[in-house]
PALUMPA-420603 format. One record per residue: x, y, z of N, C-alpha, C in turn; residue in three letters. Coordinates in steps of 0.2 Angstrom, whole numbers, plus 5000, padded with zeros to 4 digits. Example, Ala and Ser with C-alpha at 12.3 -4.5 7.8 and 13.67 -1.06 7.14 Angstrom:
<sites>
506649725039506249785039506649845039ALA/506449895035506849955036506450005039SER/
</sites>
This chain:
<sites>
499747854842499347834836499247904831UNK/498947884827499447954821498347984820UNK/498348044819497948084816497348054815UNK/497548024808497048004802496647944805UNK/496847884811496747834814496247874819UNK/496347924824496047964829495347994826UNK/495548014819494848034817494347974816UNK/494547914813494147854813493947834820UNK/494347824825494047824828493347844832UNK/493747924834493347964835492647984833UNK/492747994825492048004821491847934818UNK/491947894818491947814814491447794819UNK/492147764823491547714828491347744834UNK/491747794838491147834842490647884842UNK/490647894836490247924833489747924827UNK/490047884822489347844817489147774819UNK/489547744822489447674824488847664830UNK/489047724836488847734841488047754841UNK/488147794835487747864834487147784829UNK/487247774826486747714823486347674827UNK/486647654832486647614838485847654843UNK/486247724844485647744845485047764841UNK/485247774836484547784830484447734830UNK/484547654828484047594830483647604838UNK/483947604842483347594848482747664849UNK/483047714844482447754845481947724840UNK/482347704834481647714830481347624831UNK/481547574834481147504838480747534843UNK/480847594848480447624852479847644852UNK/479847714844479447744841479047674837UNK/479247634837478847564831478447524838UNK/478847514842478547474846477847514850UNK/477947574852477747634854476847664850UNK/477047654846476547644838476247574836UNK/476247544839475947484841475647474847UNK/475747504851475547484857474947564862UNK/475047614857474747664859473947674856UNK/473547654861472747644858472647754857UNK/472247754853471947824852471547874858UNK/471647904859471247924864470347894864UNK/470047914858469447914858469247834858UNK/469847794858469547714858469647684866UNK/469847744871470147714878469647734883UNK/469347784883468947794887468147804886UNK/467747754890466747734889466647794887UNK/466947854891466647924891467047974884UNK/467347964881467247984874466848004870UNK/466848074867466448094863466648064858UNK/465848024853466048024845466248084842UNK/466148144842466748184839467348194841UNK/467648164844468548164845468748124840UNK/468348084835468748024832469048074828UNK/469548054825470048094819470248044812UNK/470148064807470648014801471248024804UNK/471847944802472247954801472447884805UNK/473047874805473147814807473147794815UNK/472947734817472547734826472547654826UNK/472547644833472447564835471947594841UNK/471447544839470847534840470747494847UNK/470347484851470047424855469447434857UNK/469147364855468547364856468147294853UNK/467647294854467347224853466847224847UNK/467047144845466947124837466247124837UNK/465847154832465147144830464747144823UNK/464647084823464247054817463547034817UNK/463147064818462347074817462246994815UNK/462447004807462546964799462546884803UNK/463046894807463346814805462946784812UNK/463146734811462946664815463446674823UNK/463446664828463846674834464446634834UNK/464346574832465146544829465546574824UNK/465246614820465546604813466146654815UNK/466846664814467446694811467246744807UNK/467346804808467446874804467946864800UNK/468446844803469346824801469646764802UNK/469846744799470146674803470946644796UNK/471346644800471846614799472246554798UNK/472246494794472546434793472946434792UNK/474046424794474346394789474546314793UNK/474346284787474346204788475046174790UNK/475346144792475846134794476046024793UNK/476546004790476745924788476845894794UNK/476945914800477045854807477545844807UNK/477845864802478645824804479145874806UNK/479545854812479845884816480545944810UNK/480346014811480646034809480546074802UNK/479946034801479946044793479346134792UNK/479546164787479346224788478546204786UNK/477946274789477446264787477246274780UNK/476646264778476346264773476246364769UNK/475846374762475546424763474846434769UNK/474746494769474146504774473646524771UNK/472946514774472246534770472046594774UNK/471746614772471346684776470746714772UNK/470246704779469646734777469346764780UNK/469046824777468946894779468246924778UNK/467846954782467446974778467147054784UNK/466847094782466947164784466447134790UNK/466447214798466047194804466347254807UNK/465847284812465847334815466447304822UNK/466647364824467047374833466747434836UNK/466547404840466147434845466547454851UNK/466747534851467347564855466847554862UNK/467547574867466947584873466747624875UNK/466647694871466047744873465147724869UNK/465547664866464747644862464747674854UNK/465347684852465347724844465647654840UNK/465347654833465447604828465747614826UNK/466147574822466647584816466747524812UNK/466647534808466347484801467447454800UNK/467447424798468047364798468047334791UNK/468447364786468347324781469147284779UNK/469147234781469947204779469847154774UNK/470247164771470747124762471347074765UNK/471147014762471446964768472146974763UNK/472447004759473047014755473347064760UNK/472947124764473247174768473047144776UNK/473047094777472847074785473447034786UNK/473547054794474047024799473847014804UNK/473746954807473546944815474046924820UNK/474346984821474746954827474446934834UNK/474346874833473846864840474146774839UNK/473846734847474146684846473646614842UNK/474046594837474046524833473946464837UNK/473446424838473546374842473446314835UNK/473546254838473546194834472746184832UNK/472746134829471946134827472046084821UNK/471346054818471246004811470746044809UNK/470946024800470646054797470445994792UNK/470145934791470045884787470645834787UNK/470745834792470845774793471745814793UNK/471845874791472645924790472745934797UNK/473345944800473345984805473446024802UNK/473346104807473646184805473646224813UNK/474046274811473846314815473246374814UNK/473046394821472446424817472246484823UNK/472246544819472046594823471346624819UNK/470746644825470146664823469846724827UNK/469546784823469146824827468546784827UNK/468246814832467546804833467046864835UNK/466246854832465946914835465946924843UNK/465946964848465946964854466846964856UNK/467146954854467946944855468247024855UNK/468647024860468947094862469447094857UNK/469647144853470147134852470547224850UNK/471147234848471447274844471847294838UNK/471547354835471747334829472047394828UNK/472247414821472947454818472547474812UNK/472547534810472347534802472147614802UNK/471947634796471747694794471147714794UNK/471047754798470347784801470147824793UNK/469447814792469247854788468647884786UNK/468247914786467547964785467247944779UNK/467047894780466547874772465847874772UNK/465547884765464747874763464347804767UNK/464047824770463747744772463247714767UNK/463347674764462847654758462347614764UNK/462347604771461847564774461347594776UNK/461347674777461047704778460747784775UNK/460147794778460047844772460247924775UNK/460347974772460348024773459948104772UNK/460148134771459448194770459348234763UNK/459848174759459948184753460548174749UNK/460448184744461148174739461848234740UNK/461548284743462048314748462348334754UNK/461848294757462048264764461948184766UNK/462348154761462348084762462548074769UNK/462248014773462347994778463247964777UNK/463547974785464247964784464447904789UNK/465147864791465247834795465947814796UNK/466247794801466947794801466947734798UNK/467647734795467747654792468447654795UNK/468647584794469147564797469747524789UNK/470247554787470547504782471247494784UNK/471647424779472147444779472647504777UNK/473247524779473447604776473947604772UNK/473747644767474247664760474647604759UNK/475147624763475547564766475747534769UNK/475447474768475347414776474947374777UNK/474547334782474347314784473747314788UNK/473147314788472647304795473047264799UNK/473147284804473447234812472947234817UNK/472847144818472347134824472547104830UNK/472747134833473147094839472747084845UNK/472947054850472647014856473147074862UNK/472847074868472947104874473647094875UNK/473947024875474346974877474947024870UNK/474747044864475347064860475547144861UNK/475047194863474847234866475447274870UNK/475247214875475647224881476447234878UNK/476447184875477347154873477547214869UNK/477147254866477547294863477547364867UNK/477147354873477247424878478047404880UNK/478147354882478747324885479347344881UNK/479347304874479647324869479747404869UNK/479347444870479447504869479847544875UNK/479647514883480247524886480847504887UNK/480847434883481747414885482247434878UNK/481847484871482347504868482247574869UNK/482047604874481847684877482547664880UNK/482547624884483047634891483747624885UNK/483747584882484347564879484447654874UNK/484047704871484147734868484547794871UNK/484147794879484447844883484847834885UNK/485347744887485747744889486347734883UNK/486147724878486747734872486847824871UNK/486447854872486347924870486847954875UNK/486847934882487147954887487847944888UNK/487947884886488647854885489147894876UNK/488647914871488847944865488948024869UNK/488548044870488648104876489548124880UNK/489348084885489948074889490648054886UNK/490548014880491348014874491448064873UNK/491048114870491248174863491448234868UNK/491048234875491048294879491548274884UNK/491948214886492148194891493048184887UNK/493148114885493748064884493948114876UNK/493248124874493648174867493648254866UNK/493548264872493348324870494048374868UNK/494548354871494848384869495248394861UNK/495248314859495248304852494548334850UNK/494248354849493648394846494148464846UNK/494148474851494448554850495048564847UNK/495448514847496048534843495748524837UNK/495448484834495148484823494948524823UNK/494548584829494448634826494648704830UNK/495048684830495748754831495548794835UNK/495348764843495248804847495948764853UNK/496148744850496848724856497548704854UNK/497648754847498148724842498148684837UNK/498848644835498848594832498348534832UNK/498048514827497848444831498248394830UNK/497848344834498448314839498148224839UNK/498348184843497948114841497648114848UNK/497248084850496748034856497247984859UNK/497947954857498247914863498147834861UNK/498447794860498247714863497747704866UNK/497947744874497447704877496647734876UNK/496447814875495747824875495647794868UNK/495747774864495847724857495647674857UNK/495947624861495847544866495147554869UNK/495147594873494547604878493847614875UNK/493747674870493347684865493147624861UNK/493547584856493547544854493147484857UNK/493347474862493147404866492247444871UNK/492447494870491847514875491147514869UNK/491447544863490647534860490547474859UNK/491047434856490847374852490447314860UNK/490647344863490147304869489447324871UNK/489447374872488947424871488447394865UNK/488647404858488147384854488147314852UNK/488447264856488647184856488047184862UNK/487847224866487547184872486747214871UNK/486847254866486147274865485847234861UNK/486047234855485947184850485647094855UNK/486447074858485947014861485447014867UNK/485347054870484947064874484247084871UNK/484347104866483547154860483447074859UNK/483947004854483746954854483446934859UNK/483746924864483746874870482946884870UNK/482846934873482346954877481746984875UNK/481746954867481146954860480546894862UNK/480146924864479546884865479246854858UNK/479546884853479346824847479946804844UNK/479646754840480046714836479846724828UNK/480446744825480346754817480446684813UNK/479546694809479646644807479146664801UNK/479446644794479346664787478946624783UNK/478246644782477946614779477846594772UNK/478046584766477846604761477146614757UNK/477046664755476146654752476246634745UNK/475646584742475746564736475546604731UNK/476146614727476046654720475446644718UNK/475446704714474746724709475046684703UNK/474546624702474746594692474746664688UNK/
</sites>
């Protein structure tokens, strides 16, 4: 096979095609990873309240509302759903309203979520809402839960301080810049520890494999483009065939396998326009 075909090969699909392959499962790794890594200072009873830090953090700890009734929902989730087999769900309602977490060294953090920047990845069970069915996901006070967002060092307006200079301060908890507050349940937690190991292993094992082409099957075509063994020269039929069919399985089995083996199911809500 001629030159110009061996470079595509070579740099194409063993090397941009392969090389993507692996930057997807790293950065699903890093995503899943960042989901599933609680903060230090929110893990252990025996944490100092000065370890906490601004900046983005998943939280666990338990919901507390002074304010409210022991039934009452901090946050709670509806979308309505028609019964009929198949038919997509409704928009969803959400209602929010601010409440401390109580980490487990004993230290507060004030919660304030904008049901426009709220996500509850946690599980929807069935339910009636007037006579509607819907699905319906709820925080409650007393409820362990974790959550995602932007740590931040604010003025406490509930408290007093030692003056106008030394306002009293408190960590608040918001959604970040860009994104959303995420409250997830133990049960989702866990899934994305998982998640973070089965696109680890696939990143080190596509890494290993992208490794052993360039420095093994091509190495020698590497030296010839760049004039350490003469003319250059083509890669062959067969290391061609073999390359070829070796990545496209590779990123064919990764792909259905990242499917397959997806503990959720994507499913697209629409939220109702603003008139």
């Amino acid at each position: 096979m001629g030159f110009v075909a061996s470079l595509l090969i070579v740099y194409g699909v063993a090397g941009v095609v392969l090389g993507a392959a692996v930057a997807i499962a790293i950065g699903r790794c890093l995503h899943h990873q960042r989901r599933s890594q609680i903060a230090a200072y929110a893990r252990s009873p025996s944490a100092s309240p000065g370890a906490m830090r601004e900046g983005f953090a998943l939280l666990r700890g338990e919901v507390v509302a002074e304010d409210a009734a022991p039934d009452d929902a901090v946050i709670a989730v509806e979308i309505p759903c028609s019964g009929r087999a198949g038919a997509a769900p409704g928009a969803w309602h959400t209602r929010a309203r601010a409440f401390s977490l109580r980490l487990p060294s004993g230290a507060a953090v004030r919660v304030e979520p904008v049901c426009s920047r709220l996500n509850l990845d946690t599980t929807f069970v069935p339910a009636r809402r007037g006579g509607v069915p819907v699905y319906l996901s709820e925080v409650r006070p007393g409820d362990a839960i974790y959550i995602a967002g932007s740590v931040r060092r604010e003025v406490d307006a509930s408290a007093a301080g030692k003056g106008y200079r030394d306002a009293a301060q408190a960590w608040v908890l918001r959604a970040p810049t860009y994104g959303s507050l995420c409250v997830s349940s133990e049960t989702v937690i866990a899934h994305h520890a998982r998640r973070a190991r089965f696109h680890r292993a696939w990143a080190l094992s596509l890494g290993a494999a992208l490794t052993a082409l360039h420095l093994g099957l091509f190495r020698a075509f590497h030296a010839s483009v760049f004039g350490a063994l003469g003319p250059a020269g083509d890669i062959g039929v067969g290391p061609a065939a073999l390359a070829v069919l070796f990545v496209g399985a590779a990123a064919l089995a990764y792909r259905t396998l990242a499917e397959q083996t997806s503990p959720w199911t994507e499913l697209r809500v629409e939220r109702p326009r603003a008139a």
